[in-house]
C-alpha positions as CSV (number, residue, x, y, z in Angstrom):
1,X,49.3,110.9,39.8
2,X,50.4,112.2,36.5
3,X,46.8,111.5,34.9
4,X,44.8,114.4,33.4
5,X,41.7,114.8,32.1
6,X,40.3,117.1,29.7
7,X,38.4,119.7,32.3
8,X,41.6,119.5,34.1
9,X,43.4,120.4,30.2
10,X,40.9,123.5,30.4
11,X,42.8,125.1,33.7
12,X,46.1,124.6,32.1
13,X,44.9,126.7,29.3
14,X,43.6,129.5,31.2
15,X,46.5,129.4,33.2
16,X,49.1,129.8,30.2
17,X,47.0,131.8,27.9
18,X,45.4,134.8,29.9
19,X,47.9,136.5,31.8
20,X,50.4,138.0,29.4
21,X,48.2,139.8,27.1
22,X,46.4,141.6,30.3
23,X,49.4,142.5,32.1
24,X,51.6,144.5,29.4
25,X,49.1,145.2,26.4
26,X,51.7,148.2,25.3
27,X,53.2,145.9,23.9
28,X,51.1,145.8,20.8
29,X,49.2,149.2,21.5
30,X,52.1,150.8,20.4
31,X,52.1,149.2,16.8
32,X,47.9,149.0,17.0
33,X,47.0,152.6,18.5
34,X,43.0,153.0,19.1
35,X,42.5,149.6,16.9
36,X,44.7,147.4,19.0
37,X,41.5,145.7,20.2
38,X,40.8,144.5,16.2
39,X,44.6,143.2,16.0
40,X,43.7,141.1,19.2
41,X,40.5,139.5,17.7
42,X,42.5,139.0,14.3
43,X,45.0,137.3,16.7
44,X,42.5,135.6,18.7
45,X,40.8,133.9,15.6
46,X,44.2,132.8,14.2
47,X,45.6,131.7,18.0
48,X,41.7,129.5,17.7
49,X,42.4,127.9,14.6
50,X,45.9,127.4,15.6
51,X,45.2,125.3,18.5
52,X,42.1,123.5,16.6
53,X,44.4,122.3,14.2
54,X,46.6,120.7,16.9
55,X,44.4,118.7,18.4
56,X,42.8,117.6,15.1
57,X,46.1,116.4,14.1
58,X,46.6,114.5,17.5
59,X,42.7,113.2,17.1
60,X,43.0,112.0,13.5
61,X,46.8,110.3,14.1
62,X,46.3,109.0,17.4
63,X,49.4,110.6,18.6
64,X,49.1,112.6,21.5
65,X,53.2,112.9,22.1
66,X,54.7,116.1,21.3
67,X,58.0,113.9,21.3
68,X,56.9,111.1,19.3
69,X,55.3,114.1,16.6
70,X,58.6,116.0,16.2
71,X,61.0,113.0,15.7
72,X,58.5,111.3,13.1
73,X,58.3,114.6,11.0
74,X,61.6,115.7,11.1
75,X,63.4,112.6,12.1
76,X,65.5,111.8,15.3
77,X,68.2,114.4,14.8
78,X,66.4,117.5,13.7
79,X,63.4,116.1,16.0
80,X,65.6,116.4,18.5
81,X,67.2,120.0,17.9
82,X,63.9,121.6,17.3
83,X,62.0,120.1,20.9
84,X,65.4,122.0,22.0
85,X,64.8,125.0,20.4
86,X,60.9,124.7,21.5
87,X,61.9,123.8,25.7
88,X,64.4,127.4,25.1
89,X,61.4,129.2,24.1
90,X,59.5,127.3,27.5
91,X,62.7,128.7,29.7
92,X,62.5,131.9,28.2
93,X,58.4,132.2,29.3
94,X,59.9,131.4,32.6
95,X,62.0,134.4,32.6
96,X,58.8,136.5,31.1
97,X,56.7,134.6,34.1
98,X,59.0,135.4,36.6
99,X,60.1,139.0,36.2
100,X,57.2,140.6,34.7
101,X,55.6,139.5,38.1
102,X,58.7,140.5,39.7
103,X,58.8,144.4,38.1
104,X,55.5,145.0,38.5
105,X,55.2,144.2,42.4
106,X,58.0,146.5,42.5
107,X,57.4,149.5,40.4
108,X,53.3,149.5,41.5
109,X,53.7,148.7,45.3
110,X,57.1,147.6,47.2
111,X,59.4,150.0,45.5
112,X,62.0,149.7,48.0
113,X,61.8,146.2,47.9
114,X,64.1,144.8,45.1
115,X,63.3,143.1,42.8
116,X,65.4,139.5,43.7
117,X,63.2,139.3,46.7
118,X,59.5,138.8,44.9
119,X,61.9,136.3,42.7
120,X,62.6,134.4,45.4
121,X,58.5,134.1,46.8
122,X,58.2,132.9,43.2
123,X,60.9,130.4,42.4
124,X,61.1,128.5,44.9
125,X,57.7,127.6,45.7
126,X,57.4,126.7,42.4
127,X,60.2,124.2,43.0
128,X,57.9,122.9,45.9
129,X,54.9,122.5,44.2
130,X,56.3,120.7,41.3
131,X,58.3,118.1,43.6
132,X,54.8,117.8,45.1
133,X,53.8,116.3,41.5
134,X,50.3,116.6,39.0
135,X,47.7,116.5,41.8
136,X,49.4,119.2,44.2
137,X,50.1,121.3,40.4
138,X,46.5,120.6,39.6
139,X,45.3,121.6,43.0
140,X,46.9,125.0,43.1
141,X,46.2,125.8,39.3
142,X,42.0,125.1,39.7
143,X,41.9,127.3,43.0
144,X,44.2,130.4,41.3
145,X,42.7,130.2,38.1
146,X,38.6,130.0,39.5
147,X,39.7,133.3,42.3
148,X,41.2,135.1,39.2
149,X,38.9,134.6,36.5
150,X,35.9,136.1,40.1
151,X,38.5,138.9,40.3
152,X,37.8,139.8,36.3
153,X,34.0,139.5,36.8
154,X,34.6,141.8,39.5
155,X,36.8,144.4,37.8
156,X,34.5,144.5,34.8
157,X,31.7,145.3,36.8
158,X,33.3,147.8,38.9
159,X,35.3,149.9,35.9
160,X,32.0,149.6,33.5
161,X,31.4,153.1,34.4
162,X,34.6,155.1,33.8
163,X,34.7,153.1,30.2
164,X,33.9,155.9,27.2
165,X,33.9,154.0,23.9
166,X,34.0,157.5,22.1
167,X,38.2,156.7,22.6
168,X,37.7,153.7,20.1
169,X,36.9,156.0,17.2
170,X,37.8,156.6,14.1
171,X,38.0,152.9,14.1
172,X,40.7,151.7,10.9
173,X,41.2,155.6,10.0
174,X,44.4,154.1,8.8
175,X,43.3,151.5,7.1
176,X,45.7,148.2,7.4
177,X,49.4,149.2,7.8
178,X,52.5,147.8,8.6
179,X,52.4,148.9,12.5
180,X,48.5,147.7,12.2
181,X,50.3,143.5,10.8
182,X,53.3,144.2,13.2
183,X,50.1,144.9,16.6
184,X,48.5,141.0,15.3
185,X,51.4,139.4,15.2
186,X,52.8,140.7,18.5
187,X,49.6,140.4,19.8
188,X,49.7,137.0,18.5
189,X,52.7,136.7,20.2
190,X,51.0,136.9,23.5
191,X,48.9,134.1,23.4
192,X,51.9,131.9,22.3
193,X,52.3,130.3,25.6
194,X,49.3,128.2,25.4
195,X,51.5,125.9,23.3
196,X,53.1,124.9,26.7
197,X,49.5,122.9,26.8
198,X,50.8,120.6,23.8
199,X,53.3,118.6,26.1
200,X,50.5,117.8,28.5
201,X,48.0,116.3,26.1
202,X,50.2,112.7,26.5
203,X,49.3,113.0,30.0
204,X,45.2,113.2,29.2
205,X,43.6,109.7,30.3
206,X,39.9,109.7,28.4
207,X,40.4,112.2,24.7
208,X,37.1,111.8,23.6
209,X,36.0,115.2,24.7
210,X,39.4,116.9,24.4
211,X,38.7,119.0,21.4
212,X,35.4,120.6,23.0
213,X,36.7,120.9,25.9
214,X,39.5,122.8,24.9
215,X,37.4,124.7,22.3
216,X,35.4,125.6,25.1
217,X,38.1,126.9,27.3
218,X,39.8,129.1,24.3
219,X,36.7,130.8,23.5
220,X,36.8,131.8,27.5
221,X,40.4,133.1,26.8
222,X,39.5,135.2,23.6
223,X,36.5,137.0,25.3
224,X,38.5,137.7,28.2
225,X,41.3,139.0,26.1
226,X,39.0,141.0,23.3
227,X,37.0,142.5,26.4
228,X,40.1,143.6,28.6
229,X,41.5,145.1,25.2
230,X,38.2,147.4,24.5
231,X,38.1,148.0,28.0
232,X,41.4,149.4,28.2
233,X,41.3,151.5,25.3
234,X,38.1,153.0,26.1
235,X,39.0,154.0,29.6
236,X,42.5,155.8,28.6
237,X,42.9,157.7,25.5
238,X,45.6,155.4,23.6
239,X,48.5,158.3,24.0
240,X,47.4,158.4,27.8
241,X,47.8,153.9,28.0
242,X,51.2,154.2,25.9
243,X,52.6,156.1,29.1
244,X,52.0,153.7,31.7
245,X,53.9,150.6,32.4
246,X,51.0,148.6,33.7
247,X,47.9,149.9,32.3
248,X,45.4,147.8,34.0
249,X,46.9,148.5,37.3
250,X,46.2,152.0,36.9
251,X,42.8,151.5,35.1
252,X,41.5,149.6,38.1
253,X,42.8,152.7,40.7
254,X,40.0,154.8,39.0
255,X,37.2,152.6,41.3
256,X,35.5,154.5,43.6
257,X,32.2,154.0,45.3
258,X,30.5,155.3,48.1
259,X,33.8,157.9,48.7
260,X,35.4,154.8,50.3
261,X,35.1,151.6,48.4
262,X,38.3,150.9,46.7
263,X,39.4,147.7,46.2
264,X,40.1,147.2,42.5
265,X,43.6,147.2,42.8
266,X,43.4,144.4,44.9
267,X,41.8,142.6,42.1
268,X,44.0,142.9,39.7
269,X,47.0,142.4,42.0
270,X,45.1,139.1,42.5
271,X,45.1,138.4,38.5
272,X,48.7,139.7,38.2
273,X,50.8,137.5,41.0
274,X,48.3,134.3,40.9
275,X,48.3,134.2,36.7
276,X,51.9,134.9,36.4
277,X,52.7,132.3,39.1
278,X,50.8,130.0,38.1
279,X,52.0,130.3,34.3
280,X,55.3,130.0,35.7
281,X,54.2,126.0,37.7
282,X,53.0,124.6,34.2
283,X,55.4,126.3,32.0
284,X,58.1,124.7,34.5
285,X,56.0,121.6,34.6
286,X,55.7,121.4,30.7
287,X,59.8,121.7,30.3
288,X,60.2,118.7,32.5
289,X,57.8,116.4,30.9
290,X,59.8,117.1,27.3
291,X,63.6,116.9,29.7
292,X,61.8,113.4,30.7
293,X,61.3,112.2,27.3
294,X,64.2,113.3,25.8
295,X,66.3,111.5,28.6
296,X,67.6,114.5,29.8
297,X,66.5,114.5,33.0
298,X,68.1,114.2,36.5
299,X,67.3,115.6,39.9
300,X,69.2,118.7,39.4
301,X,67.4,119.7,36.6
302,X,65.1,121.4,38.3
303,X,67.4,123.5,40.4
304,X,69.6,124.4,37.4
305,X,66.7,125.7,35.1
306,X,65.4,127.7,38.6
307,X,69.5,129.2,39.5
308,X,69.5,130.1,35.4
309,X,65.8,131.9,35.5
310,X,66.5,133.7,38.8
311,X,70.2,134.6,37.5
312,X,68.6,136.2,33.8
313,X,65.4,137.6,35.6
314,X,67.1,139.5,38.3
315,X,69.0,141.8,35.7
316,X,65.8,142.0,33.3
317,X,63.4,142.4,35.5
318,X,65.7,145.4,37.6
319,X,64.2,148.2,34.7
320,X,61.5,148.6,33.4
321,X,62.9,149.6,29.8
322,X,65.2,146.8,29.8
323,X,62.2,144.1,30.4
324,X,60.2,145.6,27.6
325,X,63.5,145.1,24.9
326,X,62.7,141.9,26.2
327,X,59.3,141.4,26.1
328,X,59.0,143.1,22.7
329,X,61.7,140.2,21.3
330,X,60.1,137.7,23.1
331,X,56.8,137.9,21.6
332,X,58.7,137.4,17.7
333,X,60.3,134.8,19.0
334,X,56.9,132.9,20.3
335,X,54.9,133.6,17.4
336,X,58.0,131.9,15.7
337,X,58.8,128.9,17.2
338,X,55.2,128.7,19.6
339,X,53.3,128.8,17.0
340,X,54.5,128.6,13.5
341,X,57.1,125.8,13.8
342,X,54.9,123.8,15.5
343,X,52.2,124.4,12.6
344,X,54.5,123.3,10.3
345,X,56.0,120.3,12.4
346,X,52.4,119.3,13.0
347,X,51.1,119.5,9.2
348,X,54.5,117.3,8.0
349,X,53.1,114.5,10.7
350,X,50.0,114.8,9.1
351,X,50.9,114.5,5.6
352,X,53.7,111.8,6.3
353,X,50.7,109.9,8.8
354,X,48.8,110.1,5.4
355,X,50.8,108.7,3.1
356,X,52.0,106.0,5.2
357,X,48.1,105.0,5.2
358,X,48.1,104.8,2.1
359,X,51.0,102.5,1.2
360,X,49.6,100.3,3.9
361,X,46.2,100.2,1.9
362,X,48.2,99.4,-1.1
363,X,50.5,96.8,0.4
364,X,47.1,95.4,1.6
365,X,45.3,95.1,-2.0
């Protein structure tokens, strides 16, 4: 079963879009400061319009094949090369997916347990559920994604009281900088994964509700992200969030009722290994259904792009300062070729879809 349709298209988007931005938002804070949450709803707008663009383009060509796209924009050649460069990016989420997840079970609760061993519990039964096929993907994705998105209902209501929005002011006292365009774009940056949704649209049985559907499901994303953003800043100070790895784990520590009531943690440890695991399925997933297209698939694949992951993750993900290089690169990189190659790619379809519709009208006369 490697049908889809577009509710099932709206899981897939939560599950490649929400995790990133909630799990290292320092990222950005530390270009943004107290007005990181603007850059994120700059981001979020622009991410919106983005992805609305993308499935106009598919709607009004009647193309729904990220394959078929790239080689009739660019041609075969440099169609090929820049799906290449585009499945890289896809490997290197992987690596983001995997030790992020990886590093954070180990610096917030099994610090003696090394960091190769969480790798393992997270490779390997994503080999498993992916041999399984769509339905056994699907399957997993709906359940993960419904108990996480409960968790955040949860953790909002239980941290509302420890929020003090007094940390948000002066808002813009420094009016738009450099480091302010440098916190939208990495911020930007962090939503680039929901691109790994374009190589699934070919797989979407009935489109006629696609582009609602999938409006719908962004504008779930963006509050979620603009919310956990305000919420973070206004329960540290922004010098206080900038010195913890994992903000939200520590935010979610501060719960307290009744003198013995303390279960956020568990909440957001939910979010943290369910997201990133499951980002790390359709991310996987996605790579293979471009491999299959391009004909460069066999049944090692898999197993080679998992050894290479595991090999790259395990030194990354060993310290903490060395995955944040990373991650700071990585989020360039994804605004670049998640977002504004495609853009491009997908505007020369258009225009090239265009014109051929018009020498067919001529031809016709």
């Amino acid at each position: 079963m490697d049908k889809l349709n577009t509710k099932h298209l709206m899981f897939i988007i939560w599950g490649t879009s929400i995790v990133a931005m909630k799990t290292y938002p320092n990222v950005f804070i530390v270009n943004g400061g107290r007005d990181s949450w603007i850059s994120v709803i700059i981001a979020s707008i622009i991410i919106f319009f983005y992805f609305l663009f993308i499935l106009s383009v598919c709607k009004k060509t009647k193309c729904y094949n990220m394959d078929e796209i790239y080689h009739k924009a660019l041609g075969k050649t440099m169609g090929t090369i820049f799906l290449i460069l585009f499945i890289i990016t896809l490997i290197l989420s992987l690596i983001e997916s995997s030790s992020v997840e990886a590093n954070a079970l180990h610096v917030n609760m099994l610090s003696d347990t090394p960091t190769w061993f969480f790798l393992l519990f997270i490779v390997i039964p994503a080999i498993y559920i992916t041999k399984k096929g769509t339905r056994a993907i699907l399957i997993v994705t709906i359940i993960a994604i419904s108990l996480i998105m409960v968790a955040g209902v949860n953790l909002a209501i239980l941290t509302s009281k420890y929020k003090k929005l007094k940390y948000l002011l002066p808002i813009m006292a420094n009016g738009i900088t450099t480091s302010f365009i440098l916190s939208i774009i990495k911020a930007l940056g962090c939503y680039g994964s929901i691109a790994a949704c374009i190589p699934f649209l070919s797989r979407v049985t009935n489109k006629s509700k696609i582009i609602k559907h999938c409006v719908i499901a962004i504008l779930i994303v963006i509050q979620m992200e603009i919310f956990a953003s305000i919420g973070l800043l206004s329960t540290f100070d922004v010098t206080r969030a900038l010195t913890i790895n994992y903000p939200k784990l520590i935010q979610t520590q501060l719960v307290s009722y009744f003198d013995f009531l303390e279960v956020g943690e568990f909440f957001v440890m939910l979010q943290m290994v369910g997201g990133w695991f499951i980002k790390y399925v359709l991310i996987l997933n996605a790579i293979l259904i471009l491999l299959k297209n391009l004909s460069f698939f066999n049944k090692y694949t898999i197993y080679i792009i998992t050894l290479f992951v595991f090999i790259i993750s395990y030194f990354i993900s060993a310290k903490v300062l060395l995955l944040y290089k990373f991650l700071n690169l990585y989020v360039y990189f994804s605004v670049i070729s998640f977002i504004l190659i495609p853009t491009i790619i997908f505007s020369l379809f258009l225009l090239n879809n265009k014109k051929k519709g018009r020498h067919y009208l001529v031809i016709k006369k």
